[in-house]
N, C-alpha and C positions, 0 to 999 in steps of 0.2 A: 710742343714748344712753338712760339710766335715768336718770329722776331721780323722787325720792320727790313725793307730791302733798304733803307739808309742808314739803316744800325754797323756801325763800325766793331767787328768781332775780331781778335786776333783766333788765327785760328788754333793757336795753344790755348785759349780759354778752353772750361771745361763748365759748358751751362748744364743744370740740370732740368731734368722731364717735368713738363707741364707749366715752365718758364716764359716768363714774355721778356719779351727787349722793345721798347718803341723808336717810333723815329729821331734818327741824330743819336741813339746813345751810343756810346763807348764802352767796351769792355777791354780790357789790354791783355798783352798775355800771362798766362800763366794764372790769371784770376779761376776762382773757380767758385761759380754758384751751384746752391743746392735747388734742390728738386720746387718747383711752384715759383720761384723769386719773380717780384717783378722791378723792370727796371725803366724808369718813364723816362718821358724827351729829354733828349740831351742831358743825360745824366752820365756822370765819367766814373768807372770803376778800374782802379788801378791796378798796374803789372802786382801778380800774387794776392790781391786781395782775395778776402775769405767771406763770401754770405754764407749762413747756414740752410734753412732750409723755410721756404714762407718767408723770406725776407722782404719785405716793399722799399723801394731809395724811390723820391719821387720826383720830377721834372728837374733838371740842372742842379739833382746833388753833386757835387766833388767826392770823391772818397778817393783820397793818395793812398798810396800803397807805404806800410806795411798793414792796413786796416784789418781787424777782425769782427765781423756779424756773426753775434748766433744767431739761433732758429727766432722765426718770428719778431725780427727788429723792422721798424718802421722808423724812414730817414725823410725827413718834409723836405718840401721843394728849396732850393738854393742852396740848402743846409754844404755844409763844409768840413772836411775831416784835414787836418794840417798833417804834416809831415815830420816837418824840419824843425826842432828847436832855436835853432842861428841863423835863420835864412841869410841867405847870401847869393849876388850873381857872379861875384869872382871873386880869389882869393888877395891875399893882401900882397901879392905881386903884379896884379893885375889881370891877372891870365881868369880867363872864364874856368867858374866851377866846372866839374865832372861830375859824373855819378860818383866815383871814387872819392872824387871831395866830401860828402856829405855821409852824417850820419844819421840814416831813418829810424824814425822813432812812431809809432802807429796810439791809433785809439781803438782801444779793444769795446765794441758794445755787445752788453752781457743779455740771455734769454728774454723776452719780451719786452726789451726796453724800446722809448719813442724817443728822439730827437726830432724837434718841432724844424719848423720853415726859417730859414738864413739864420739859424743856429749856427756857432762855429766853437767846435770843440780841436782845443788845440792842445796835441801830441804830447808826451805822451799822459793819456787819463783814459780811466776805464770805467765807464756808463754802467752801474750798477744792474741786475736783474729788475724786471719790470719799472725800472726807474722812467721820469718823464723828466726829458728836457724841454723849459718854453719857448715858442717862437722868438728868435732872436738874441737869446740868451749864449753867451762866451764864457765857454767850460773851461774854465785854465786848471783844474784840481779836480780829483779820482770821484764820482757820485754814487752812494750808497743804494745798494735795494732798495726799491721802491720808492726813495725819493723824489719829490717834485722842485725842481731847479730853476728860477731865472734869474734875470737881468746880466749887468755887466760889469763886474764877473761876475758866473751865476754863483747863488745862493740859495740853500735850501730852506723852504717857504713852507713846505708838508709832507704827506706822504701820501703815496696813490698805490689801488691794490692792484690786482690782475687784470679787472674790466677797465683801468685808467681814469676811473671816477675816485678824486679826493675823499680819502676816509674820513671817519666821525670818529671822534674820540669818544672811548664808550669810558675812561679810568683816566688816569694817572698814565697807566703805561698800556693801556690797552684798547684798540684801536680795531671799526667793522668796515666792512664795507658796502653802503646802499645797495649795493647793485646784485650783491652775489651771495651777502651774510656774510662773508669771508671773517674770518677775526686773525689780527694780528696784535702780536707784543713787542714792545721798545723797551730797549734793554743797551743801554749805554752808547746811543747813539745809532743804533740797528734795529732793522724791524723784521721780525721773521711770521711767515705766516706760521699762524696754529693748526 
C-alpha cells in the first residue's frame, strides 16, 4: 500500500493491499477500497463508499457517498458523482440543512465500466457493465452494458466491448470487436457478449 503523507485517511476507511492514495486525496470514513485501487490527487471518496477491487478515480474526482465501484472501474480526472436529488443549503424555514435533512441517493458503477474526465453522473443512475461514459458528458438516466454515452444529457451513440474499442457491426443485430474478436448480440436494446 502507498499512500502520500498528505493524503487525508479517516482512519475507519478500510483501503485494501497493494492500493495507492496520492497527494491531497481524501478518503472519509467508513469508505472501503478493494485490494490494487488507485486514487490520484486530490480526489474525494466519500463516508461508506464502495470501490471494488483495481478500481482507478483519477486527479479531483468527487465520488459522494452513498457511491458504488465495482472491480475494475475507471473514474477520469474532475469527473463527479452527485448525491442529492433536491439539493438544498436550508430548509424552507431557513434553518441550514443537516445530514438528517437529506435523502442520499448514489450512482452505482457496474464491472469494467469508464467514466470519462468532468463527466457528471447524477444520482441516482447506474453505469452499465463495461459501458463508456465520454469526457464531459451529464448522465441523468440508468446506461446499459456496454454502451458508449455522451454529451448533455448523455446519449447513446454505440457500443464498446471489453478492450473499450467501438465495436463493428458485423449484422443487423450482431456486433465484433477489433481488438479482441469478441462478438456480441443486440437484442431489444441490450448487448450481451457471445
Amino acid at each position: 500500500m502507498e499512500i502520500a503523507t498528505s493524503a487525508d485517511i479517516d482512519p475507519t476507511a478500510v483501503i485494501g493491499p497493494g492500493s495507492a492514495i496520492w497527494h491531497l486525496g481524501q478518503v472519509r470514513e467508513y469508505a472501503l477500497l478493494g485490494p490494487g485501487c488507485i486514487v490520484g490527487r486530490g480526489a474525494y471518496i466519500g463516508p461508506g463508499v464502495i470501490l471494488g477491487k483495481n478500481c482507478k478515480v483519477q486527479n479531483y474526482a468527487l465520488i459522494y457517498e452513498p457511491a458504488l465501484l465495482e472491480d475494475g472501474v475507471f473514474v477520469g480526472p474532475a469527473a463527479v458523482f452527485t448525491n442529492d436529488q433536491f439539493p438544498r443549503a436550508i430548509n424552507v424555514d431557513g434553518s441550514r440543512k443537516s445530514a438528517h435533512d437529506w435523502v442520499l441517493v448514489g450512482v452505482t458503477v457496474r464491472t469494467g465500466a469508464s467514466v470519462g474526465a468532468r463527466a457528471v453522473c447524477v444520482a441516482p443512475v447506474t453505469i452499465g457493465r463495461w459501458a463508456m461514459v465520454a469526457a464531459g458528458a451529464v448522465v441523468t438516466r440508468d446506461v446499459p452494458d456496454f454502451a458508449l454515452v455522451r454529451g448533455v444529457p448523455a446519449r447513446q451513440v454505440g457500443w464498446v466491448g471489453r478492450s473499450g474499442m467501438p465495436l463493428r457491426r458485423e449484422s443487423a443485430a450482431e456486433f465484433s470487436c477489433p481488438v479482441t474478436g469478441e462478438r456480441y448480440l443486440e437484442h431489444d436494446g441490450q448487448l450481451t457478449l457471445q
